[in-house]
N, C-alpha and C positions, 0 to 999 in steps of 0.2 A: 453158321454165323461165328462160332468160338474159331473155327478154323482163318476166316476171311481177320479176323481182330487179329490173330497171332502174326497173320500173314501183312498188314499191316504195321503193325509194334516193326518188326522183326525188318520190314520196309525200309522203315524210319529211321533205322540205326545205321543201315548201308546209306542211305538218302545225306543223314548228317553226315557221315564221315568221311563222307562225297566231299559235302561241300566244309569241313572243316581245313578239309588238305586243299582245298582249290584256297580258301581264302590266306593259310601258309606261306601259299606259292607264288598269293599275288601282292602281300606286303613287302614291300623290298627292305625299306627301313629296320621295321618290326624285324625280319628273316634276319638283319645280321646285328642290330644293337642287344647289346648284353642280356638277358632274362633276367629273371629274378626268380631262383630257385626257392622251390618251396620248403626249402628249410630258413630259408631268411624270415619266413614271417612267419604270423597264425595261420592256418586258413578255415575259414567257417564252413565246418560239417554242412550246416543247412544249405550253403550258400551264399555268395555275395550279394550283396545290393549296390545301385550307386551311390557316388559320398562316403563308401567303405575307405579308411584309410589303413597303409599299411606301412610300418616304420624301416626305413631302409638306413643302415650302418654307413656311415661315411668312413675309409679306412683312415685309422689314426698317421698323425706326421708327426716325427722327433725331430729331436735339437741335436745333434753332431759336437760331443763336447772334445777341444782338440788340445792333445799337448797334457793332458793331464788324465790319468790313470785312477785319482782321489775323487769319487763322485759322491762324499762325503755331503758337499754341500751346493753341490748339484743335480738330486734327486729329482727325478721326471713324473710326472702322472701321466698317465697316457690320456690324450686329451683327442678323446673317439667324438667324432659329431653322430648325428640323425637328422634325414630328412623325412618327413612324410610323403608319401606318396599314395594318390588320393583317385580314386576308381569312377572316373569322372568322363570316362570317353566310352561310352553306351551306344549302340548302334539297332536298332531295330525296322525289320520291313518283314511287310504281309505278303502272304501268296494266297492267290486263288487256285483252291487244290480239293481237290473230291474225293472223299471215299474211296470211289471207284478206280482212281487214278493210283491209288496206293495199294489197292490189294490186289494187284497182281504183278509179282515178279519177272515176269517177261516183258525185257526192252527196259528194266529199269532206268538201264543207261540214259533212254531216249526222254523217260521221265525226266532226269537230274536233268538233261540239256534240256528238255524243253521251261520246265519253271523253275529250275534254281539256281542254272551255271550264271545267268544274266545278274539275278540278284544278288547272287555271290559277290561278283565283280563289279556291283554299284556300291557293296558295304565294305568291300575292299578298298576300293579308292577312297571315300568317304574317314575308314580307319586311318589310313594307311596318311591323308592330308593333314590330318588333325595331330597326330603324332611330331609328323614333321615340323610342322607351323610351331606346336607346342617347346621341342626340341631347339628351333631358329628364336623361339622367342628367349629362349632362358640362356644364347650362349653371346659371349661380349665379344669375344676375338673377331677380327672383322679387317678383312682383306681386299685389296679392287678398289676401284672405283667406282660410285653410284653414278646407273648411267650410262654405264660402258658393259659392253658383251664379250668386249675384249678378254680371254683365258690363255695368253701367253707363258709360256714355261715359267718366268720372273714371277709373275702372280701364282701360279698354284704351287710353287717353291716358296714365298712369303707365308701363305698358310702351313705348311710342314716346319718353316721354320718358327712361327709360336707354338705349334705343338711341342716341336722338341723343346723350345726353349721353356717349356713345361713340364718338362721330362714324362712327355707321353714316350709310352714306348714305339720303339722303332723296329716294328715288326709289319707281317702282313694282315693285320686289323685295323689300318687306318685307311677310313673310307672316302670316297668323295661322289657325293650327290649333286649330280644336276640336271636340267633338262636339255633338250635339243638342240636350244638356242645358242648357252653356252658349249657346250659338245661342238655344235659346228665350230665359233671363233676358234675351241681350242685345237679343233681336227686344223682348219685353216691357218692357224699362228704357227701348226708343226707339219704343215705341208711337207716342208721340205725337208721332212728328217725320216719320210715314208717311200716305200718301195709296192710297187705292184702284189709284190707278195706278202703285204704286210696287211691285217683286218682291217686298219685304219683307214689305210687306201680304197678296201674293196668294199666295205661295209658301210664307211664315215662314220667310225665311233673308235674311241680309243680305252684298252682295258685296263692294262695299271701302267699306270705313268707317275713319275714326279713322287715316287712314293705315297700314292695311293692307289687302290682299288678302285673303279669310277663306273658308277652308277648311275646310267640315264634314268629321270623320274619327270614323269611330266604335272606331279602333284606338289613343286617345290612351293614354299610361303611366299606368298609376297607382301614387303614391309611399306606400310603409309605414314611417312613421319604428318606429324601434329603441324599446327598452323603456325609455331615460335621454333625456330632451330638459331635463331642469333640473340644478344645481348642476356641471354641469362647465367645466370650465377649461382653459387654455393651461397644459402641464405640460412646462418646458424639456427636463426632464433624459429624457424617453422620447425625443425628437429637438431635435437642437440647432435653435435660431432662428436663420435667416445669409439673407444676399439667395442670390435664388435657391431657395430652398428649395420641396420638391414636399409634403413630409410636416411634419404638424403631431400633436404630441404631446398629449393629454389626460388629466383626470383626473376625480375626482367621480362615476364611473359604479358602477354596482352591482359590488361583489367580483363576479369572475366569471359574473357572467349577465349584466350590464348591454351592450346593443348599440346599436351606427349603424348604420344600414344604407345600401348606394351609395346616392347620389342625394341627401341629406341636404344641406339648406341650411343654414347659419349665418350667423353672424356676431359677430365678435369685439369687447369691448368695447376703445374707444380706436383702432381701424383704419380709417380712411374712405376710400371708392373716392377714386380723383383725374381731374382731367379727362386723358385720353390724351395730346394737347400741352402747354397749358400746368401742368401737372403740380399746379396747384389743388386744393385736397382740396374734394370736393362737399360737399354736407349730407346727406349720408346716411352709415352705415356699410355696410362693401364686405360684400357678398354674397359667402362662400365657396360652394364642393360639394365633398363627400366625393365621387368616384368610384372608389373602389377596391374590393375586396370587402368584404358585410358583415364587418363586426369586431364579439368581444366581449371586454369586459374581463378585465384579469388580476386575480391575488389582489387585489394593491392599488389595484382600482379606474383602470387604468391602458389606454390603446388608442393605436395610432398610426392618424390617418389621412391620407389619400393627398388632395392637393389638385389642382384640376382645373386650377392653370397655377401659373405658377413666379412666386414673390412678392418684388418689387422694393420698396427705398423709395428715398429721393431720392439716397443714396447710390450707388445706380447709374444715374443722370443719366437718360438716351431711356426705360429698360426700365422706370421706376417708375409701378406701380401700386395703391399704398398709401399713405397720409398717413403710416406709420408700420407696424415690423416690429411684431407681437404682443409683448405685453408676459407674462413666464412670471405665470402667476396671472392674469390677464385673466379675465374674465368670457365666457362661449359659449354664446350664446342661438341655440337650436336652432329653426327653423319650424315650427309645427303643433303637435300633441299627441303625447305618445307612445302608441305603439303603434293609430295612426289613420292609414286610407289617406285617401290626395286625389288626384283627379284633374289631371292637369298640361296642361292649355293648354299650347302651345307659340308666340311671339312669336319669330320670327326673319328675316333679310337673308338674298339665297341664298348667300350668302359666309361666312358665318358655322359652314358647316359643308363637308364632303368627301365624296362619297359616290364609289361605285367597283361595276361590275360588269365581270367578267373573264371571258374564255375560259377554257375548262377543257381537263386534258388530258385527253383524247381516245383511245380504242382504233382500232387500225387493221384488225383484221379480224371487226369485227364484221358481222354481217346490214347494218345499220346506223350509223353513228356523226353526227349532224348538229348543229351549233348556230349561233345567228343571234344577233346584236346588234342590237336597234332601241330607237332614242332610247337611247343608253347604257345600256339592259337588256340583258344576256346570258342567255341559255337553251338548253341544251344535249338532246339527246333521243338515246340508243341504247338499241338492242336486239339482246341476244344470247343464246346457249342456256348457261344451267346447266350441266356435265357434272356437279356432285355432285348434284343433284335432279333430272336430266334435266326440264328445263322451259323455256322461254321467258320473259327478261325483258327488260319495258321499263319505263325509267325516265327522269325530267325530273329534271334538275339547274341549283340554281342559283351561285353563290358570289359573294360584292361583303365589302365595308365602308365603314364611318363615321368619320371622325374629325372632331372640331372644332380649327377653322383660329381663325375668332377668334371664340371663344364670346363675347364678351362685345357682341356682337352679336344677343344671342337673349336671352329671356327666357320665364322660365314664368308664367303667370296659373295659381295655386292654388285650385282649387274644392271 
């Protein structure tokens, strides 16, 4: 019996780190957005739980003092941010699995293909949606036309250009996620720039073009604006306008039925993105995002919503990223149609966002308790007996989070 238990344990460890490297393999997102090294945070000896939060360093931004050499009376603090980032995308599924089936090593392989390869890759998609959706919902830049499938070189060249004009770097980290759909417009907008011996040609997908890397995903977000996308406005008096400021006050929306919902892009009339250093206001106006919960209005047509970074004008010198604070009664021109989904492409640097997979805690007298981290993917696998259903269970568990570092680094292409 001591022999069949060790030969089990010892199963279980190959079994997880089986399927810790299948579930690596099948994150595309996750495989190439930034980690979060375990020297950036604490990490709990025991174990994480979810709702564990863990505090990620925003890198600080200075002010360029020019023409003077006396910084006498222009002394900087460095003015570092933090976001939290919060262990909130938990993933867990049961197997039906026997004793039997574990204590013998022979064909293990056929074990992992017969009950785990599948389960692997229903919690891989499952991670790998939620990540992304999470990511689409917190980035404002926003390219295309809602509506159209259309990926013509001009559109995925506008998204590289708010990147840079963001001084993301111009390297080969800048990625482009999409599905099939777009993939084909943009294989068929660049028909004619392919040759027989080109993969584009033979395969119909295209690998890095337009300064990105591009990554077929068929797990992209898709965004539902809210029932109001016209007549509403900057409404001071639901929250006041100050530098700094996370929430943005409105109005014009239906007496109480009228809705935003997360993810909602705007943009305010009279607010213009600025360039990061020289604090230049572009030619465009700044792409907000709602990411908070859907909101709907009150009696008086009235909502607060929740902005995806903290809004500076030049009054606060390094941190300004607005030509100008909202003006109350501005005009708030919403993306898209109401009540119309769209699919969101995702354009982004692998900087641009946080991701995190963590050890979990762990039982100590179970049959089994094992889990393995590969490529920064964590996956967790015990099994132990029921006593209120007398049964055996085995279960995979996953737990991680998202946060964005500097969104403004990514952009959506709208389809």
């Amino acid at each position: 019996m001591t022999n069949q238990i060790k030969t089990i344990q010892d199963n279980a460890k190959k079994l997880v780190k089986m399927a810790a490297a299948d579930l690596a393999d099948q994150v595309h997102f996750f495989k190439v957005a930034r980690k979060v090294d375990k020297s950036e945070f604490k990490a709990d000896a025991s174990g994480h739980s979810p709702g564990s939060k863990v505090s990620i360093r925003i890198p600080a931004q200075g002010e360029v003092i020019e023409d003077n050499f006396d910084i006498t009376s222009s002394l900087q603090d460095i003015k570092e941010d933090s976001v939290d980032l919060t262990l909130d995308k938990s993933a867990t599924m049961n197997l039906t699995l026997t004793s039997n089936e574990l204590a013998h090593d022979i064909d293990l392989g056929k074990v992992y293909e017969r009950f785990f390869k599948t389960y692997v890759a229903d919690m891989a998609a499952n991670v790998e949606a939620r990540f992304i959706r999470e990511a689409t919902q917190h980035t404002a830049n926003i390219v295309g036309t809602a509506g159209s499938t259309v990926a013509d070189v001009d559109t995925i060249l506008a998204g590289r250009e708010i990147l840079s004009k963001n001084l993301c770097p111009k390297n080969k980290e800048r990625y482009f996620l999409m599905d099939s759909t777009v993939m084909r417009g943009a294989v068929n907008a660049n028909k004619g720039l392919f040759t027989q011996t080109r993969k584009e040609f033979e395969q119909g997908y295209i690998g890095d073009a337009n300064g990105f890397a591009w990554l077929e995903n068929e797990l992209l977000h898709t965004h539902t604006n809210g029932t109001d996308v016209t007549g509403v406005a900057v409404e001071a008096s639901v929250s006041a306008i100050a530098e700094g400021m996370t929430a943005l006050g409105v109005d014009g929306l239906t007496n109480t039925t009228g809705t935003i919902t997360k993810g909602t892009v705007f943009t305010i009339a009279g607010v213009y993105a600025v360039h990061p250093q020289t604090k230049a206001a572009l030619p465009y106006l700044k792409h907000f995002v709602h990411t908070g919960a859907d909101v709907t209005a009150s009696g008086s047509g009235q909502a607060q919503l929740t902005l995806g970074e903290k809004v500076y004008s030049a009054t606060s010198g390094s941190l300004q990223n607005v030509s100008a604070m909202p003006a109350d009664e501005a005009a708030i021109v919403i993306v898209g149609a109401a009540d119309t989904s769209y699919t969101q492409s995702l354009m982004f640097h692998k900087e641009a966002f946080r991701v995190l997979s963590v050890p979990l805690a762990m039982p100590t007298n179970a049959e089994f308790a094992e889990q393995v981290t590969e490529s920064g993917m964590n996956i967790a696998l015990i099994r132990d007996f029921d006593v209120m259903k007398r049964r055996w269970v085995t279960r995979l568990d996953f737990l991680g989070g998202i946060v964005p570092v500097r969104p403004r680094w990514a952009a959506r292409l709208t389809s």
